[in-house]
C-alpha positions in Angstrom: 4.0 16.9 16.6 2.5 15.8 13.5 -0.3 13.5 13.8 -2.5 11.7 11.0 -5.9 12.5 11.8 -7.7 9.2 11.2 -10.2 8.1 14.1 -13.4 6.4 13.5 -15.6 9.8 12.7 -13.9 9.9 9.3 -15.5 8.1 6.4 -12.2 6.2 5.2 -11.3 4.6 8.8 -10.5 1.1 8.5 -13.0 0.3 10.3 -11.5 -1.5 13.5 -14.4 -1.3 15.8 -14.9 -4.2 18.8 -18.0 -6.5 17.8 -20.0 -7.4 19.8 -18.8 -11.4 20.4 -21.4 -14.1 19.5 -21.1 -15.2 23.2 -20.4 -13.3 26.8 -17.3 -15.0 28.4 -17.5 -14.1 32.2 -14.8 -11.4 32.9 -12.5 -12.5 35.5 -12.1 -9.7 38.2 -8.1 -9.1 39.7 -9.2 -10.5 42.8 -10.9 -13.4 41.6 -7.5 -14.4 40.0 -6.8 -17.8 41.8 -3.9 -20.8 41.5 -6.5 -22.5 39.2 -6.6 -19.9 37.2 -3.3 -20.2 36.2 -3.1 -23.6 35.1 -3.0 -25.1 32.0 -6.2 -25.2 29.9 -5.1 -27.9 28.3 -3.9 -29.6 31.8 -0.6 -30.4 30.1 2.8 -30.9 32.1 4.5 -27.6 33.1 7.1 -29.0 34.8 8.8 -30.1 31.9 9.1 -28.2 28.3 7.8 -31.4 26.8 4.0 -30.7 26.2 2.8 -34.1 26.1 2.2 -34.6 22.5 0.5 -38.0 22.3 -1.2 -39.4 19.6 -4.4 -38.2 20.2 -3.6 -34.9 20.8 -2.0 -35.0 17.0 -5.0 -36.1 16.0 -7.3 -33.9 17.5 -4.8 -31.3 16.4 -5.0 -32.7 12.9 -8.1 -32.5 12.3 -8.1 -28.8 13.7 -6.1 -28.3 10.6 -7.6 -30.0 8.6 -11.0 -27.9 8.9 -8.9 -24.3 8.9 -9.7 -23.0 6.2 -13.2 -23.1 6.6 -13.0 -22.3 10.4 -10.6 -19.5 10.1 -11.1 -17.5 6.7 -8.9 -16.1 3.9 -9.8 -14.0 1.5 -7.6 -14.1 -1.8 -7.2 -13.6 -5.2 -4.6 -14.6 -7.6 -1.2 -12.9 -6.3 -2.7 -11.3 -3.8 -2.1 -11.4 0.1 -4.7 -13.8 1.8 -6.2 -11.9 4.5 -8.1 -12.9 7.8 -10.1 -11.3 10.0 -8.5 -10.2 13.6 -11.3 -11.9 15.7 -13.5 -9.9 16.9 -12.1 -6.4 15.7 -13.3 -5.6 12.2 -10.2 -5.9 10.3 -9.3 -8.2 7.3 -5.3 -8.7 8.2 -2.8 -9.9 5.5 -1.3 -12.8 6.9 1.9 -12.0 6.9 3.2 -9.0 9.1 6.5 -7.2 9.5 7.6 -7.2 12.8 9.9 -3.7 13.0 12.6 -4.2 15.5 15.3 -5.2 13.2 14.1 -2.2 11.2 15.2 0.1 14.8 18.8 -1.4 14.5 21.7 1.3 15.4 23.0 0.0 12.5 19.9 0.1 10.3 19.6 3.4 8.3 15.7 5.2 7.5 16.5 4.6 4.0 16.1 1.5 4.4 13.0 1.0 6.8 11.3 3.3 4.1 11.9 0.8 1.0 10.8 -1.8 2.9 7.5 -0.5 4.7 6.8 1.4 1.3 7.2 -2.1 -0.7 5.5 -4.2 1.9 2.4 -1.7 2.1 2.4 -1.7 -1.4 2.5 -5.7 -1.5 -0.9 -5.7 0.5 1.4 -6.3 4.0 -1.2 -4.2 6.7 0.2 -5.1 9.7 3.2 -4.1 11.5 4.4 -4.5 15.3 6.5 -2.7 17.4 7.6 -1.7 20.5 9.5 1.3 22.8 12.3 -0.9 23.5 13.1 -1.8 19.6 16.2 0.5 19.5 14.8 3.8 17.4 11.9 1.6 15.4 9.1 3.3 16.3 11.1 6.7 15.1 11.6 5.3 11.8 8.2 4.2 11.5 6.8 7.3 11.9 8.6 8.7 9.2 8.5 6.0 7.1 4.4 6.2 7.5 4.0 9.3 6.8 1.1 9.8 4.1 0.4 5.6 4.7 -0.6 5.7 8.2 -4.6 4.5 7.5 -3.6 1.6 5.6 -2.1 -0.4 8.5 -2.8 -1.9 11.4 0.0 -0.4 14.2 0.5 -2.0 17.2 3.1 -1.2 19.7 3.4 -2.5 23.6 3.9 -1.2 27.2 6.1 -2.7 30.0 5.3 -1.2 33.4 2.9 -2.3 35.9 1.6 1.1 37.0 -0.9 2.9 35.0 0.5 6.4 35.2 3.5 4.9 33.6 1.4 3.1 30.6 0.1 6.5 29.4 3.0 8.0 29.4 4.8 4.9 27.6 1.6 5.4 25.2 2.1 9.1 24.6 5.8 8.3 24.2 5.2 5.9 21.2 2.4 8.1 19.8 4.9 11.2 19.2 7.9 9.1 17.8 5.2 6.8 15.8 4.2 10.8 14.4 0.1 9.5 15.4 -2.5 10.6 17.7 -3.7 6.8 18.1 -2.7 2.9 18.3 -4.9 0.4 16.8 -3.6 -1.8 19.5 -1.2 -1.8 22.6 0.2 -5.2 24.1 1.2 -5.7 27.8 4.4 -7.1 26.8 5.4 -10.7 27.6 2.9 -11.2 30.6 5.0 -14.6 31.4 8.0 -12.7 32.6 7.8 -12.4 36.8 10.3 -9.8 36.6 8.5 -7.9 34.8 4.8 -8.4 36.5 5.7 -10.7 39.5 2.0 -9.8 40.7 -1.0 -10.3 37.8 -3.5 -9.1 40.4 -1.6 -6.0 40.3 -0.9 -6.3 36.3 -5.3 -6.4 36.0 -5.8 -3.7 38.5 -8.7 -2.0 37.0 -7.4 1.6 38.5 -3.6 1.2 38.8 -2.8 -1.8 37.2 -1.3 -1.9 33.5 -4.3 -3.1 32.4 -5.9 0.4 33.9 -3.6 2.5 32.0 -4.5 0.6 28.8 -8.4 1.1 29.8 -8.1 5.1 30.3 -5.9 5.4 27.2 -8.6 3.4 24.8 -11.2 5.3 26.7 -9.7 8.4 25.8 -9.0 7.3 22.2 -5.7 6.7 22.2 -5.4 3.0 21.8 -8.5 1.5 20.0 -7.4 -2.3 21.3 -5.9 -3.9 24.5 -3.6 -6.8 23.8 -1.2 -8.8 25.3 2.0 -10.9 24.4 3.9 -14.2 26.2 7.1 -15.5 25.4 7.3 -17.8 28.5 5.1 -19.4 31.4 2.2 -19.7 28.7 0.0 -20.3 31.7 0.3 -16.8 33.2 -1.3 -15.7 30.0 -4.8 -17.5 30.6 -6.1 -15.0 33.5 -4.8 -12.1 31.7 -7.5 -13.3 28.6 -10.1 -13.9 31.2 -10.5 -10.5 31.7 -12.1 -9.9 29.0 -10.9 -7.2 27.7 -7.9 -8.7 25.7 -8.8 -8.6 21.9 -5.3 -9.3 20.4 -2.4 -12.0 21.9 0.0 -12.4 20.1 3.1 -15.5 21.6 5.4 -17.9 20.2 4.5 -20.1 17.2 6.7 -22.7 15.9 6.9 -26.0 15.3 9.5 -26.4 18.0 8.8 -24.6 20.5 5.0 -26.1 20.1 7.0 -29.4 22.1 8.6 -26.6 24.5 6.0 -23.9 25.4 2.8 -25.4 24.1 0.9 -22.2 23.7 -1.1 -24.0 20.7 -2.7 -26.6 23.5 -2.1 -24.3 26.8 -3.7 -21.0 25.6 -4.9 -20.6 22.2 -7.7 -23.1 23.4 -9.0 -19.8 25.6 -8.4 -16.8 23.0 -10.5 -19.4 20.2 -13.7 -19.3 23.0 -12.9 -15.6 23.3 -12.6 -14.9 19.4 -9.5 -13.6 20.3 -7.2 -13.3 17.0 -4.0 -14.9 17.7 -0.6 -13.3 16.2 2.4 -15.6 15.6 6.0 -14.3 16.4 9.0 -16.4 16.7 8.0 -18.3 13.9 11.3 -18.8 12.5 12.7 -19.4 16.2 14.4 -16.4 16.8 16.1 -14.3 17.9 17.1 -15.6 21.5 19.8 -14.7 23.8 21.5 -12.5 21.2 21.2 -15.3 18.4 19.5 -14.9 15.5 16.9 -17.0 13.4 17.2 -20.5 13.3 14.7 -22.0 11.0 15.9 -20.4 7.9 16.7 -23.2 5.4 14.9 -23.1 2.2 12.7 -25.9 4.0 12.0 -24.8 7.8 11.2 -21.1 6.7 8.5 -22.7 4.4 7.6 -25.3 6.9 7.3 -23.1 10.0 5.0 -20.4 8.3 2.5 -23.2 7.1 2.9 -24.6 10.1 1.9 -21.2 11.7 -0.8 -20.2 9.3 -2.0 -23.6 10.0 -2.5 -23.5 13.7 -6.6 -22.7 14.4 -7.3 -19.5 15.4 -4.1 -17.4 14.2 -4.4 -14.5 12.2 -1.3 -13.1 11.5 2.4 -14.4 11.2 4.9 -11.9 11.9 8.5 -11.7 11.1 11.5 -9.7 11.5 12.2 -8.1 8.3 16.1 -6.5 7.8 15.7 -5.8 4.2 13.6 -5.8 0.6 14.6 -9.6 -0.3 13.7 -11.1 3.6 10.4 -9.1 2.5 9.9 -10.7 -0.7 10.8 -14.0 1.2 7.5 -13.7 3.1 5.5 -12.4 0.6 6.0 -15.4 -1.2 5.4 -17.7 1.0 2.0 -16.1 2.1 0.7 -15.5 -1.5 1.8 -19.7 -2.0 0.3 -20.5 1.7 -1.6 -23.7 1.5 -2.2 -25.4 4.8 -1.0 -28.7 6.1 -1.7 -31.7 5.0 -1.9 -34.1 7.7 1.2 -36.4 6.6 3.0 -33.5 6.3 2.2 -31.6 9.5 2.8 -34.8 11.3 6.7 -34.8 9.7 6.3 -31.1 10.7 5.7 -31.9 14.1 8.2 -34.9 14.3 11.1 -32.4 13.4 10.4 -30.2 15.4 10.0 -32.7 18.9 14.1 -33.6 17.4 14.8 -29.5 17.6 13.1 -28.9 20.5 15.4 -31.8 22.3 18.0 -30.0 21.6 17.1 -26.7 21.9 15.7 -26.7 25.3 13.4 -23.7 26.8 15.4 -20.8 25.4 13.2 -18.0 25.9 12.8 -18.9 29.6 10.9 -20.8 32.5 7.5 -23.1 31.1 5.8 -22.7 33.7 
């Protein structure tokens, strides 16, 4: 196997150390994991997909907006890529990232996921996502990063409760990714009960996923532990009160913010925890074999403000097919100026219409 040799021992790392956080959150043991837990930290509705979006929570979500810039900071010149910081890893992030599973397509050639990775690294893009189950992505990233591997931040995912089977899902991903370490690994969509119908067993400290990911960073083969939700935002909250999550990564979107409410149910928790926050689903999709759905001219531009808006996210991910869905991004990232409170209220009035009608399509609320 060819690896890049790039850990933290060599002078040109990039330097994605854990700080030290400015406070100690209390780390939640497995079997201190309780009902409570598990509720909303906002103490919205689950019952319903409707998060409760009064007046005063737009307000108080307004204002959160309002002050983001200065709260969450971008780095930019003219052209260039605004960058933030991921938390509490030292990493200055583009803001947008390519999310690689359209990239893994049967259908996709390596031709292609080379032109694009080369032109987005190029365009100041530094991180990319992706995962064992995107088709043949992580293949074609590995060849497509060859002699670019230290200039991005790769983060790929595991989906097994066991932690015997997370090291070898790691060591899977680190031969086809052509790389002898991760900069991050996610437990993949914590919300789904199929998947982990037993968190205590998820946060086992031994056996548990979150073991596996603990002997594989101790080890050096995953610098950070992360973890992603789709669904049942509040599942997510005990898996961040571990403290040992430094990435989470869920659905952000205008709609879905009236269906899911990650922005009031979790994001509360990973801000406490100067956890950075990634966006997916920004453009609504894909679901249930459909594709994208906010991809006028207006909602793309309106759902990635919207997203770079929201206090405490980092990154915006999409799922790039091609050079011009790149460019599309990279446009709107290098034009990114956040939301002004008139508009983000007309943002968030759309999106209550859309998420009438669209109902919860990734799965259960709560």
């Amino acid at each position: 196997m060819r690896v890049c040799r790039t850990h933290e021992s060599n002078a040109r790392t990039h330097n994605t150390e854990r700080l030290k956080p400015a406070h100690s959150p209390s780390v939640l043991k497995p079997e201190q994991i309780t009902t409570k837990s598990l509720r909303t930290s906002s103490g919205g509705n689950e019952s319903g997909y409707n998060t409760g979006m009064d007046s005063l929570t737009r307000r108080d979500f307004a204002r959160a907006v309002a002050a983001g810039p200065l709260a969450v900071r971008s780095a930019r010149a003219a052209d260039a890529m605004p960058t933030r910081r991921l938390g509490r890893i030292r990493f200055q992030a583009g803001i947008f990232g390519i999310g690689s599973q359209h990239l893994g397509d049967l259908k996709a050639t390596q031709a292609n996921a080379d032109r694009v990775i080369g032109e987005a690294i190029d365009a100041g893009v530094n991180y990319i996502d992706t995962a064992p189950t995107y088709n043949v992505s992580e293949e074609r990233l590995g060849r497509a990063l060859k002699g670019k591997r230290d200039k991005v931040f790769l983060v790929s995912k595991v989906e097994t409760n066991t932690s015997g089977d997370v090291m070898y899902q790691i060591n899977d991903s680190l031969r086809k990714l052509q790389t002898d370490y991760l900069d991050c690994v996610h437990m993949h969509n914590v919300g789904r009960e199929d998947r982990y119908p037993d968190l205590r067993q998820m946060l086992d400290r031994e056996r548990g996923t979150l073991g596996g990911l603990l002997q594989a960073k101790k080890q050096g083969k995953i610098r950070h532990i992360g973890a992603t939700c789709h669904m049942r935002p509040a599942r997510a909250v005990p898996v961040l009160e571990t403290g040992e999550v430094e990435l989470f990564m869920c659905t952000i979107n205008f709609v879905e913010r009236h269906i899911y409410g990650f922005e009031e149910k979790v994001l509360p928790e990973a801000r406490r925890r100067n956890i950075a926050v990634i966006g997916m689903k920004v453009l609504g999709g894909p679901v249930r074999g459909g594709g994208a759905r906010l991809i006028s001219p207006e909602d793309y531009q309106a759902t990635l403000r919207y997203a770079w808006s929201v206090p405490g996210v980092a990154v915006a991910i999409v799922g790039v097919r091609t050079p011009e869905e790149l460019r599309q991004g990279l446009a709107a990232a290098r034009a990114f100026q956040p939301l002004e409170p008139r508009e983000l209220s007309s943002v968030l009035d759309r999106g209550k219409t859309l998420a009438a009608q669209w109902g919860p399509v990734r799965g259960p609320v709560a």
